[in-house]
N, C-alpha and C positions, 0 to 999 in steps of 0.2 A: 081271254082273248090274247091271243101271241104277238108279241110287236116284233115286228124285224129292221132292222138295223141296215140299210145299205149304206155302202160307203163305197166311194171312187178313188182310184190312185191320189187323186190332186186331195181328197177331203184328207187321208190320213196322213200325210207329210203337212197339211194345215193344222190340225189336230196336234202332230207330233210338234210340230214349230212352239204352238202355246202351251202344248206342258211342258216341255225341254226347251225349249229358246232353240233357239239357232246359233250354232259353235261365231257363225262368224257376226252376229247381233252381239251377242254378248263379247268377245272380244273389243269391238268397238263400243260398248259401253263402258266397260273395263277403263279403255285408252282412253277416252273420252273425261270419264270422270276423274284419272289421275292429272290427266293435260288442265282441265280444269282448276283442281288443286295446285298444280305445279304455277301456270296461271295468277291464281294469285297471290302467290309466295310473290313469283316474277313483278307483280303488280305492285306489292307493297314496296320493295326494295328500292322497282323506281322512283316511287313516290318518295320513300325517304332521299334514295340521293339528291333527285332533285329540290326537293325540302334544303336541305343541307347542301349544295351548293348557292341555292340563291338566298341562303343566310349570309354564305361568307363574300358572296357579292353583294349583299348590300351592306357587311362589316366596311367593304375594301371601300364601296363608295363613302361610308361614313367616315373614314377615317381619312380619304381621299380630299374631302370637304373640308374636315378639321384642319389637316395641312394646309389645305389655302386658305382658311381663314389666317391661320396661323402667320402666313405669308402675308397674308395683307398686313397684319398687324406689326409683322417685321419692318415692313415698308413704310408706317408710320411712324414707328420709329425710328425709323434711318432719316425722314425728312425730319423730325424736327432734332435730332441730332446735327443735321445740318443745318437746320433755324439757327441753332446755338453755335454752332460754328461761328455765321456767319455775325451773329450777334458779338459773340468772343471778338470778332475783329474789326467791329464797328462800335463799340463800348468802350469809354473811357476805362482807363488802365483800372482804376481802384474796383472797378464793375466786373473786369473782365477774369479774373478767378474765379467771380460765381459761376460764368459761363462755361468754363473751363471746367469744371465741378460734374455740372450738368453733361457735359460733352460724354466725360468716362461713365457717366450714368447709363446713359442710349445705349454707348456701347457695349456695355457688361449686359443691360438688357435685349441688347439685340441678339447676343452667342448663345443666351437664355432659350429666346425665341425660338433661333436656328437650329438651334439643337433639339428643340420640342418638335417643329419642325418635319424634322429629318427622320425623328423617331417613329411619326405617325405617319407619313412617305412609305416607311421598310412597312409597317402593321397594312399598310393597305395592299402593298404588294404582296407580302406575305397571302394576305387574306385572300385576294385577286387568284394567286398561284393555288390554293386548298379547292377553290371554287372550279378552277379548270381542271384540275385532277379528279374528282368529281364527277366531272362530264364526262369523262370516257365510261367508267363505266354503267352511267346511266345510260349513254349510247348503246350500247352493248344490250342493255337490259329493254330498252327498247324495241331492238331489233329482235332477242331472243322471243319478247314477247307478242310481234308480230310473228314470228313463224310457229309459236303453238300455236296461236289463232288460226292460222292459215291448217295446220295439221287437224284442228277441231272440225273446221270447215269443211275439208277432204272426208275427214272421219264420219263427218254427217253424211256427206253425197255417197260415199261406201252405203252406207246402210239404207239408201235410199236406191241406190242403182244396183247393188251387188255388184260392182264394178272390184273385182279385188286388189288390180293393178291402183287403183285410187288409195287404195289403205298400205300400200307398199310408199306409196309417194306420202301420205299422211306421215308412216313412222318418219321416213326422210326428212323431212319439214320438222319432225320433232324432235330428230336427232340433234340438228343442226340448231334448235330453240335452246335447249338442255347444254349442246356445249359452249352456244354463247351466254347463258347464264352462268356456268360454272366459270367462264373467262372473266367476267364479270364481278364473278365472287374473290376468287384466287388471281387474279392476273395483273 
């Protein structure tokens, strides 16, 4: 028995589509899968910056702390530095060199203090400033990585609409992902 084969314009361009793909399917798989990958390079890096900025914000707050404790403890020093002051000059004479004593004590303890202080003031600044520098470029990587999403997006509706002006707009979107990554990286 003979079998015959018909076939319609529309069946062999369907036909032809699943053995060969489609130039413009594949393309967008292509794009799609690199934006992907690019994706989450983008994704990690934010992660890390942010990781690593709100470490050294919370350096700057600890050492922020440390300082004011610091400060209180100056402060208790300085009162009873002045306890003995005032002792110094309400103390019988033969008493009041011990006080006297005690006085230069506070205060070599208090320059002590201040200078510890002072030390741990700059480290939190310090740390404060790593933390803000930081955020720019996580901004950056934010936003880069909102516009390959958005390219992904596009890329999808291309291949859903054969819309081709959509996958012109996609690479656009993705151009603009890529350079604020690499601004990101280098800038």
């Amino acid at each position: 028995m003979s079998e015959y084969h018909v076939h319609g314009p529309e069946s062999h361009h369907i036909e032809h589509e699943a053995q060969h793909g489609s130039s413009l399917a594949q393309q967008i798989a292509i794009f799609t899968a690199l934006l992907a990958s690019l994706g989450a390079i983008v994704n990690y890096q934010q992660s890390d910056t942010l990781n690593n900025a709100i470490l050294f914000k919370n350096e700057a707050v600890l050492k922020k702390t440390q300082a004011s404790d610091q400060w209180n403890y100056y402060q208790a020093v300085s009162n009873k530095g002045h306890l003995m002051e005032l002792a110094s000059d309400l103390a019988p004479s033969d008493k009041a060199e011990y006080y006297k004593k005690q006085i230069e004590k506070y205060k070599a303890k208090k320059d002590e203090i201040k200078n510890k202080a002072d030390k741990l003031e700059e480290e939190s600044t310090l740390a404060n400033e790593k933390s803000s520098e930081l955020m720019h470029p996580h901004h950056k990587l934010e936003q880069a990585m909102t516009l390959v999403q958005i390219a992904i997006s596009l890329a999808s509706i291309t291949a859903l609409t054969r819309k081709k002006w959509l996958f012109s707009i996609a690479m656009v979107s993705a151009a603009g992902g890529v350079s604020l990554w690499l601004m990101a990286l280098f800038g």
